[in-house]
C-alpha positions in Angstrom: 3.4 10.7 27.8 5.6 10.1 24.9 5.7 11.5 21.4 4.4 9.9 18.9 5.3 10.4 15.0 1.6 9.7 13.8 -0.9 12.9 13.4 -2.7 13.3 16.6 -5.8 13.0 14.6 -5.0 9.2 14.3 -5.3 6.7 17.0 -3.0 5.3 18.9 -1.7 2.0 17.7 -0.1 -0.5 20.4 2.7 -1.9 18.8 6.0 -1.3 18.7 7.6 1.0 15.7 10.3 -1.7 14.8 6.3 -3.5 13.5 5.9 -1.1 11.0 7.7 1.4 8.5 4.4 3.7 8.0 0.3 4.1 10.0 -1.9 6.0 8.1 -5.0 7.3 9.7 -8.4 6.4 7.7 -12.2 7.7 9.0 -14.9 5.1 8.0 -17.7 7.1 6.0 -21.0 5.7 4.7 -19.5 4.8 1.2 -17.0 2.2 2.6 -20.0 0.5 5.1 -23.4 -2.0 4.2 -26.2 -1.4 4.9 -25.4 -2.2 8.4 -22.9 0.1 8.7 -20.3 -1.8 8.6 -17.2 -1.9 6.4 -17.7 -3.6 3.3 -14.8 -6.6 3.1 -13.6 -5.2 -0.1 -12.6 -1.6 1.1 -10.0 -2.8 3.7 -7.9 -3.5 0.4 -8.7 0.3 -0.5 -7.5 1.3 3.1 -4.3 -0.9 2.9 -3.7 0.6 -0.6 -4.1 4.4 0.3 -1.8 3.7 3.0 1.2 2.2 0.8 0.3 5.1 -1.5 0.8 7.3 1.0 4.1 5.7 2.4 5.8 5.5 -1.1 5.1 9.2 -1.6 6.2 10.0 1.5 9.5 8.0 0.3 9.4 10.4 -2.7 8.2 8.2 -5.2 4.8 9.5 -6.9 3.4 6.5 -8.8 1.5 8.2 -11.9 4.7 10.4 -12.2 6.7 7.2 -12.3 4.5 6.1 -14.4 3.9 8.8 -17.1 7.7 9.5 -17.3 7.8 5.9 -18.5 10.2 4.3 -15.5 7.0 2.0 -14.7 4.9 1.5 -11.8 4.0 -0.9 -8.8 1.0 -3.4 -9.3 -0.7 -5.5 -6.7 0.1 -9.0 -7.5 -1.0 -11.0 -4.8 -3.5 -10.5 -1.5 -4.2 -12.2 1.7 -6.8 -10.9 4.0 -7.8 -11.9 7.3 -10.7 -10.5 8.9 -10.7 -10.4 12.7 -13.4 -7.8 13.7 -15.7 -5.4 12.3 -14.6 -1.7 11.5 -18.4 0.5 11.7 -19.2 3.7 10.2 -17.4 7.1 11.8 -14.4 4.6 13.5 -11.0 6.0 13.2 -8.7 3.6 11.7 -5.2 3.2 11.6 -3.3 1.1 8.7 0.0 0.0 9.4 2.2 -0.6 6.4 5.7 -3.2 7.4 8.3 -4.5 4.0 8.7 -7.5 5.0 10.5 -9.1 2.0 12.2 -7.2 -1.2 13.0 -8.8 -4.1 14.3 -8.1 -7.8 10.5 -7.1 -9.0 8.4 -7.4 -6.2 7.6 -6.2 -2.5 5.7 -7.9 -0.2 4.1 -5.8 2.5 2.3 -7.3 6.0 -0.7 -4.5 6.8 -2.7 -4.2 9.9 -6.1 -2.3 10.3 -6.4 -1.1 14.0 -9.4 0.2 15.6 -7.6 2.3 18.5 -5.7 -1.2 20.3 -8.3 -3.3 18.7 -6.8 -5.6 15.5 -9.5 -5.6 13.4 -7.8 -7.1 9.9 -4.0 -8.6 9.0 -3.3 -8.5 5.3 -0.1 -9.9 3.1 0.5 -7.7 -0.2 2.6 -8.2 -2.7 3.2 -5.7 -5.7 5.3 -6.2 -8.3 7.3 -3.7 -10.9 5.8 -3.2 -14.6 7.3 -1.2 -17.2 5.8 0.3 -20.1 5.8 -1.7 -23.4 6.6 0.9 -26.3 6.9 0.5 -30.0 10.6 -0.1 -31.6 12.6 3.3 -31.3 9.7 5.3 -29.6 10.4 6.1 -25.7 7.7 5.1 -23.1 6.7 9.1 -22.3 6.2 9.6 -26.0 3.6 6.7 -26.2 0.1 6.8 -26.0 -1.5 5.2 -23.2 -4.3 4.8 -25.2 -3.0 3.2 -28.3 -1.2 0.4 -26.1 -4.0 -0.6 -24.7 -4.1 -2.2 -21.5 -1.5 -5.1 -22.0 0.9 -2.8 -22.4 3.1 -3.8 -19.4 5.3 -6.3 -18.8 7.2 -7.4 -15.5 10.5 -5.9 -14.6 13.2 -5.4 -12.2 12.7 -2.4 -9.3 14.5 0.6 -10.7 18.2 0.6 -8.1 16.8 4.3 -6.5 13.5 2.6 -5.3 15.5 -0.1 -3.9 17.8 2.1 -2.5 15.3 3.8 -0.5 13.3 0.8 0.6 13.8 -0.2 4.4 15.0 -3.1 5.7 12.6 -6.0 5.6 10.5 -6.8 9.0 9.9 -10.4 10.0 6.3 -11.0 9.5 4.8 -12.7 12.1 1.3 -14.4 12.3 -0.8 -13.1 15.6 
């Protein structure tokens, strides 16, 4: 038996580590199932987004500290889901999270939702980079989030630390 990096609260995934940069360990509870109990097709995008939350934080970059400091923040862009089998209510989950392209302003991310060695969704995300717009001579912590209002980002390049940090890109492949 070999060790694994993941919590041994989280299942096992079968695939190999050079897939993936980060798995993330989710528990299904009633709030993310139907009636049926099971998942609700939304809240695999809430899955795949607490596990790149998770990843980037773990990388050292807190996003609402990012954010209120005025640097900027990451914003999903783009989505592709692919629903392959249903997760139920009490499954343990495991999200994988692979870069598999950087760019200037964006990263695009290939996530996998595993039910112990069963594949039960494959998702593309890409998030790009916003940056606070701030009134002429007035710094982006000093503004008020409130008197911006909510158009009050516009695109931008990846700060060079972020990038810095980043892995190498994996080859996504279609399964």
């Amino acid at each position: 038996m070999s060790v694994s990096p993941v919590s041994p609260a989280s299942p096992e995934v079968p695939v190999e580590p050079r897939r993936y940069h980060h798995r993330h360990p989710v528990r299904v509870y009633w709030e993310d199932t139907d009636a049926g109990g099971i998942v609700f097709y939304g809240n695999y995008l809430k899955f795949m987004e607490r596990a790149r939350t998770e990843w980037l934080s773990a990388l050292g970059f807190g996003q609402e500290s990012m954010r209120r400091a005025g640097e900027g923040m990451f914003i999903v862009a783009e989505t592709t889901l692919r629903y392959l089998k249903p997760a139920r209510l009490d499954d343990q989950l495991t999200v994988t999270v692979a870069v598999t392209e950087v760019g200037r302003a964006s990263v695009t991310f290939a996530q996998e939702v595993w039910r112990a060695d069963t594949l039960l969704t494959q998702g593309m995300v890409r998030i790009g980079w916003v940056q606070p717009v701030t009134p002429r001579g007035e710094s982006a912590a000093q503004g008020d989030d409130e008197a911006l209002g909510e158009d009050s980002f516009r695109p931008a390049r990846i700060p060079a630390r972020i990038l810095a940090i980043l892995p190498t890109p994996i080859s996504a492949s279609k399964g």
